[in-house]
C-alpha beads as a LAMMPS data file, in Angstrom:
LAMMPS data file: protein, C-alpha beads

229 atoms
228 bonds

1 atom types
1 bond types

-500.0 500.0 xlo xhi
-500.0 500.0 ylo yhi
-500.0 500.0 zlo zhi

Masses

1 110.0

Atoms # bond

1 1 1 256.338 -172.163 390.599
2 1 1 255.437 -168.433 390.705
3 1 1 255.739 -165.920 388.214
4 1 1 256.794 -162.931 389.778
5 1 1 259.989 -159.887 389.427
6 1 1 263.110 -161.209 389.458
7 1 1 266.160 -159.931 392.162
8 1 1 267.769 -158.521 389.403
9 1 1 264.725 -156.201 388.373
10 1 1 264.331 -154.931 392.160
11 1 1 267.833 -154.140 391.888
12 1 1 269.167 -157.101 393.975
13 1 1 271.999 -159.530 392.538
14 1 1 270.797 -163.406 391.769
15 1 1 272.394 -166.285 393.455
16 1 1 274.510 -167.025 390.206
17 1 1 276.324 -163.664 390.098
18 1 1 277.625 -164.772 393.703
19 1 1 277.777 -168.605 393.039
20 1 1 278.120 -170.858 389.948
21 1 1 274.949 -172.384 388.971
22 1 1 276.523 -175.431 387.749
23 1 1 278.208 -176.555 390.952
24 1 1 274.242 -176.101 392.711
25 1 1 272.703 -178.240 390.374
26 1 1 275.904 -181.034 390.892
27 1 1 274.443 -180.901 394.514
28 1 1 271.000 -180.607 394.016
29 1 1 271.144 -183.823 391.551
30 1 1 273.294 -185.464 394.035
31 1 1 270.627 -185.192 396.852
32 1 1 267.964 -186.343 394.383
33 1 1 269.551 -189.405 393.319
34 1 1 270.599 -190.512 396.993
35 1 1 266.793 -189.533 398.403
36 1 1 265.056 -189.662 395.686
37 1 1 263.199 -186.369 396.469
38 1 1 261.790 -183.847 393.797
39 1 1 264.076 -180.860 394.081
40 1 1 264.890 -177.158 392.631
41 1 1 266.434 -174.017 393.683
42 1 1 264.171 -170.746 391.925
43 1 1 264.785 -167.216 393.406
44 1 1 262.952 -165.925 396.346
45 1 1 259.789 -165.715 394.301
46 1 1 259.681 -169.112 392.767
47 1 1 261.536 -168.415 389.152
48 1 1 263.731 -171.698 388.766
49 1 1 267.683 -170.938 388.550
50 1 1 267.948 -175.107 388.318
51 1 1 266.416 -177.946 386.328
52 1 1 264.279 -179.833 388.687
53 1 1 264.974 -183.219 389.506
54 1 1 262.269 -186.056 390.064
55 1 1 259.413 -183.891 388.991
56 1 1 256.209 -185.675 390.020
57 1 1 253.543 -187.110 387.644
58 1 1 251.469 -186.783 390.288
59 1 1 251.414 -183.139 390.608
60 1 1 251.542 -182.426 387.093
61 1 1 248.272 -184.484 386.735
62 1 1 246.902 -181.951 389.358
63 1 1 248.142 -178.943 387.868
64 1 1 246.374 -179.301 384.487
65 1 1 243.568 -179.032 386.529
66 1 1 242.198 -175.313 386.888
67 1 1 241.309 -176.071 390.467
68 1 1 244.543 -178.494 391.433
69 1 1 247.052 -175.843 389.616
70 1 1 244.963 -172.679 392.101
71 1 1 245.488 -175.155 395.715
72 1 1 249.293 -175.916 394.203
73 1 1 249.720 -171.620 393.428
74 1 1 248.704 -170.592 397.010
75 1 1 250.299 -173.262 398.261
76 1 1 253.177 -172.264 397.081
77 1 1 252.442 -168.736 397.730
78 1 1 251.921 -169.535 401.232
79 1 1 255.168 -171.048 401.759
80 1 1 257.336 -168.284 400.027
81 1 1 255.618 -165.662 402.541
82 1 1 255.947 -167.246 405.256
83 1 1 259.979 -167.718 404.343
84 1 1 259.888 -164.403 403.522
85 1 1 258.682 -163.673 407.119
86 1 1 260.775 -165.398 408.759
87 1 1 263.628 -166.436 406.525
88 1 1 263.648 -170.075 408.341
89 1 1 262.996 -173.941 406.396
90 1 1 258.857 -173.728 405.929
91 1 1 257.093 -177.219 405.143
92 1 1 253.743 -178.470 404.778
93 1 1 251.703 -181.887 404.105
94 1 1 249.541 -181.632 400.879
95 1 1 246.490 -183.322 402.290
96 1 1 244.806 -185.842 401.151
97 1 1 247.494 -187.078 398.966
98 1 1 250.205 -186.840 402.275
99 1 1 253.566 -184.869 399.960
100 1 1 255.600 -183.295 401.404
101 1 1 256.342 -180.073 400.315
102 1 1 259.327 -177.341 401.799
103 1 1 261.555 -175.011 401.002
104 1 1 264.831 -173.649 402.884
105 1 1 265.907 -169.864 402.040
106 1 1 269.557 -168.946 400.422
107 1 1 270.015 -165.464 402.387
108 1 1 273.168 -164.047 400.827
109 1 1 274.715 -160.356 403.217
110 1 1 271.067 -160.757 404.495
111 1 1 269.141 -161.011 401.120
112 1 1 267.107 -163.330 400.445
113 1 1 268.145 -164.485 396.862
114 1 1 266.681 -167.764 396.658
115 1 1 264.840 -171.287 397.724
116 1 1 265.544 -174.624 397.815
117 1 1 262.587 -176.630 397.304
118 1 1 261.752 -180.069 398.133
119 1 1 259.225 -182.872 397.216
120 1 1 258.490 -185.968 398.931
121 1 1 255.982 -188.818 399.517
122 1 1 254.893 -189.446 403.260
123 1 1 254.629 -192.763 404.219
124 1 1 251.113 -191.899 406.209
125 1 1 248.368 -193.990 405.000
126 1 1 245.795 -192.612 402.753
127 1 1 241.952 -192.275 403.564
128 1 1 240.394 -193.359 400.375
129 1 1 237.237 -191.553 400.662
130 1 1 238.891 -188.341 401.177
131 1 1 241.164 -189.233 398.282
132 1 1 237.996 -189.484 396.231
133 1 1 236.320 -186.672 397.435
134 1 1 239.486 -184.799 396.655
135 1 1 240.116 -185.959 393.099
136 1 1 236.168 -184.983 392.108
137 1 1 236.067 -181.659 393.355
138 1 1 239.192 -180.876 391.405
139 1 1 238.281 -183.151 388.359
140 1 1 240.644 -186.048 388.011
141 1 1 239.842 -189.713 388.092
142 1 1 240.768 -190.549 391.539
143 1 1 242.012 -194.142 389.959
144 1 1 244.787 -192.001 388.251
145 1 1 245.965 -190.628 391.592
146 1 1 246.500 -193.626 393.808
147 1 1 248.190 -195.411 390.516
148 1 1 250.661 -192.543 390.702
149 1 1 250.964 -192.486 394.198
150 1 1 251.741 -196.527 394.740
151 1 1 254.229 -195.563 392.080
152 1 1 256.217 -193.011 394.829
153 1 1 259.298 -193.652 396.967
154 1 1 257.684 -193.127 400.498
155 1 1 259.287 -191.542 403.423
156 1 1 258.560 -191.270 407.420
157 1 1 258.291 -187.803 408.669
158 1 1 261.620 -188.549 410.688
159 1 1 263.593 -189.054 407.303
160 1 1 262.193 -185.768 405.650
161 1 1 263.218 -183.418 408.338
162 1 1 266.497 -185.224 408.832
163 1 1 266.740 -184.244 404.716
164 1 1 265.084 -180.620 405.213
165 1 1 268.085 -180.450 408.005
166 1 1 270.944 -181.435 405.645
167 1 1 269.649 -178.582 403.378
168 1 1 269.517 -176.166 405.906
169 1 1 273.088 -176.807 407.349
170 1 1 274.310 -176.855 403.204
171 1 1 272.710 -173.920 402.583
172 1 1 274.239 -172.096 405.123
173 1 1 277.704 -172.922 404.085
174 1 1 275.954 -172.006 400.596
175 1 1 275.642 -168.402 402.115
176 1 1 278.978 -168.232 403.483
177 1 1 280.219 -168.725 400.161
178 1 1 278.100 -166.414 398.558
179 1 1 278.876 -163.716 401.486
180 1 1 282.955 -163.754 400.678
181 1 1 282.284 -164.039 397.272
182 1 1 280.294 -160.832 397.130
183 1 1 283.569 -159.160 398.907
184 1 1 285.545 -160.469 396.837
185 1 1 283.385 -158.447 394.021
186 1 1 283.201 -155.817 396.235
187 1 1 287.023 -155.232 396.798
188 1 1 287.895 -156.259 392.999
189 1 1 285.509 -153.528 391.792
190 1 1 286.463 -150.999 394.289
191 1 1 290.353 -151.867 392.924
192 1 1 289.023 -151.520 389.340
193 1 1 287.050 -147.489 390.159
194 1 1 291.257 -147.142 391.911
195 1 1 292.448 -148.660 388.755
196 1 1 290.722 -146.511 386.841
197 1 1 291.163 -142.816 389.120
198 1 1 295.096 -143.697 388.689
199 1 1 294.940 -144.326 384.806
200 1 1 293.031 -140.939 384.262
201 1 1 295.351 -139.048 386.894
202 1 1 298.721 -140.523 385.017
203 1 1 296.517 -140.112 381.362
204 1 1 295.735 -136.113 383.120
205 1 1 299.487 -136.011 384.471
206 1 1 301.112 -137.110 380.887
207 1 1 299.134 -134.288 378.960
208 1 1 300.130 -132.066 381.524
209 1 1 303.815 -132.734 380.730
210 1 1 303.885 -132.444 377.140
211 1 1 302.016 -129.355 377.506
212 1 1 304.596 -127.946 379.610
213 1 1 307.312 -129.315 377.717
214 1 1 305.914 -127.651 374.630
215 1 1 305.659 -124.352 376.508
216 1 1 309.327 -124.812 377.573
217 1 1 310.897 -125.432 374.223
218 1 1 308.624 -122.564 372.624
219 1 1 310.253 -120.251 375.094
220 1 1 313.641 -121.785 374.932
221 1 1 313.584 -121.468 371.482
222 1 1 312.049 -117.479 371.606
223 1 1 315.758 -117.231 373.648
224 1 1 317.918 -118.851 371.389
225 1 1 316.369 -116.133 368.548
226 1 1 316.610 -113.259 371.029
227 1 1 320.385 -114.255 371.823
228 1 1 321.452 -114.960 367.941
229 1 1 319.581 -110.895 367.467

Bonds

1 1 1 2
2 1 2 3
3 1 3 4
4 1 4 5
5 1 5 6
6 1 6 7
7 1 7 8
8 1 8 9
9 1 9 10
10 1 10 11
11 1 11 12
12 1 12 13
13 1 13 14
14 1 14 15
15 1 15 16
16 1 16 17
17 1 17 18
18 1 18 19
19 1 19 20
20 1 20 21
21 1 21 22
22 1 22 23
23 1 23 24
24 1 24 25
25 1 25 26
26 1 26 27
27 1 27 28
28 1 28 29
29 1 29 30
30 1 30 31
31 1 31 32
32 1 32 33
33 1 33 34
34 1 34 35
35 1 35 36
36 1 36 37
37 1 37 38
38 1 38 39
39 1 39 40
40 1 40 41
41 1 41 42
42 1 42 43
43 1 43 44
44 1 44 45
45 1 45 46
46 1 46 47
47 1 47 48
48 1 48 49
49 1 49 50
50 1 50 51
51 1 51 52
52 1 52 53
53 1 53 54
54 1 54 55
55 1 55 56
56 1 56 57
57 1 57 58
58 1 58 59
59 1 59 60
60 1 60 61
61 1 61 62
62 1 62 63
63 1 63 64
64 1 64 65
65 1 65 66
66 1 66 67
67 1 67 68
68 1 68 69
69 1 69 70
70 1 70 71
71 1 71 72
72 1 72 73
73 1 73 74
74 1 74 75
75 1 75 76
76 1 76 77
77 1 77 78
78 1 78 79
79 1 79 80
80 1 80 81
81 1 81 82
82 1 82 83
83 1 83 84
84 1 84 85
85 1 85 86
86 1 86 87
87 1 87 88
88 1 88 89
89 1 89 90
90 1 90 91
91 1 91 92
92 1 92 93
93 1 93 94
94 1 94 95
95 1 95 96
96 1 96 97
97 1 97 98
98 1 98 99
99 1 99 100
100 1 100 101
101 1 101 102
102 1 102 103
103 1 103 104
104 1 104 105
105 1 105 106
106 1 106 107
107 1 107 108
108 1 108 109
109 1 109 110
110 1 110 111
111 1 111 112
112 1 112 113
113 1 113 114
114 1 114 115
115 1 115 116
116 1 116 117
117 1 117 118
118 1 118 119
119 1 119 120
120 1 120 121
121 1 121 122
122 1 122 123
123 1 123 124
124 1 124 125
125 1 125 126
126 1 126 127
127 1 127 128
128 1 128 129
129 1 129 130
130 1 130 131
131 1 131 132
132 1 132 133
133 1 133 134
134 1 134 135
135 1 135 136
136 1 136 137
137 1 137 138
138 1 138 139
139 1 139 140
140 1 140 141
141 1 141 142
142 1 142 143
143 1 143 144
144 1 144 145
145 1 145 146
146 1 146 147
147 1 147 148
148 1 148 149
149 1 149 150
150 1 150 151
151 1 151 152
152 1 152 153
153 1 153 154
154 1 154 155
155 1 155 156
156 1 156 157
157 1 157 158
158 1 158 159
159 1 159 160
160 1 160 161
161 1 161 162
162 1 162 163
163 1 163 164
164 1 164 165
165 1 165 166
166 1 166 167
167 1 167 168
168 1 168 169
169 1 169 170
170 1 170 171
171 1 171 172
172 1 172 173
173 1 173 174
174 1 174 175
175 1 175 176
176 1 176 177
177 1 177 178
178 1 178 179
179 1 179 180
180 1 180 181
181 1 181 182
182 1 182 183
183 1 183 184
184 1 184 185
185 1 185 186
186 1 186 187
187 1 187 188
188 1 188 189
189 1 189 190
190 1 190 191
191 1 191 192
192 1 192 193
193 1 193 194
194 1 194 195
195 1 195 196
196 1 196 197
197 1 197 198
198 1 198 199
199 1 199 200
200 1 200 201
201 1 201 202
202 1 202 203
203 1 203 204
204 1 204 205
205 1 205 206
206 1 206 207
207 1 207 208
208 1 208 209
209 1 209 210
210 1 210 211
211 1 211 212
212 1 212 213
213 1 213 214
214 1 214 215
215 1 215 216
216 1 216 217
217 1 217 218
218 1 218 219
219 1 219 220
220 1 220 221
221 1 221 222
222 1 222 223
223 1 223 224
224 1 224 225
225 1 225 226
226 1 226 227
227 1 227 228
228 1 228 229
């Protein structure tokens, strides 16, 4: 995950002001328990709005390695620009270790607010030497990594874009969602700012009247003295 300015500090709302957080991560575990796939919705820049589901020993093996954690960061940074680009599912195969990794954007009133991100084990077989090779020049013991990889539900490349699919066609009701919600906002605060213009009119329209109903009774009562003179 990226470290990077939130929506909110370029000025932009977050997915949870438009939809609530909780019922995402219902989903999100949902998909994780029926596919078993590492998941986690973060905002367009890779900050995590969810817990993650099925995180992978695997990669967090490689990330505490200087060199593993730099190929997993532009990795990662790849992917988000080329979503950013053009706002469309983006997926790639981690070679050697054959994951999976993709993300599908949540575009909200056309902003971009946020990713879904998923993790998965390809069932393509693994060269060992190029396993090896890959484990020493980022400094792990390549024993480590194929334990940790036997351990992995495996998928066919078939089965992960069927799953990329369902994401995409969920997200997009996801937007919808997010799109009449942010009317809704819209129109309730644009009722509030009327709300408000008729409170100070009446407030304005109320101090008017007692102002000229003071005036009135001043002069009625100058009268009443001039008549009783």
């Amino acid at each position: 995950i990226l470290e990077s300015d939130s929506a909110e500090s370029k000025g932009l709302p977050s997915l949870h002001d438009l939809l609530p957080l909780e019922d995402l991560q219902q989903i999100q575990d949902a998909l994780a328990e029926i596919n078993g796939v590492a998941s986690v919705i973060t905002d367009a820049d890779g900050n995590p709005l969810t817990m993650p589901n099925n995180k992978l020993a695997l990669c967090e093996i490689i990330r505490k390695s200087d060199c593993g954690n730099t190929d997993c960061i532009v990795e990662f940074a790849e992917i988000i620009a080329k979503i950013k680009q053009k706002q469309h599912p983006t997926s790639t195969l981690c070679e050697p270790l054959g994951i999976y990794k993709a993300a599908v954007p949540i575009i909200i009133d056309d902003m971009h607010l946020a990713n879904w991100w998923i993790t998965q084990c390809s069932d393509t077989p693994r060269i060992e030497s190029e396993l090896v090779a890959y484990a020493e020049r980022i400094g792990v013991d390549a024993v480590l990594l194929q334990e940790q990889l036997e351990k992995l539900q495996r998928v066919d490349q078939e089965g992960f874009n069927k799953t990329l699919q369902w994401i995409d066609s969920l997200t997009r009701r996801i937007a919808r969602m997010g799109y009449q919600n942010r009317l809704l906002s819209r129109n309730l605060a644009k009722l509030h700012h009327l709300e408000d213009e008729l409170n100070l009119h009446k407030a304005r329209l109320e101090d008017l009247v007692q102002r000229r109903t003071a005036d009135l009774m001043k002069t009625n009562n100058r009268l009443q003295l001039e008549v009783m003179e």
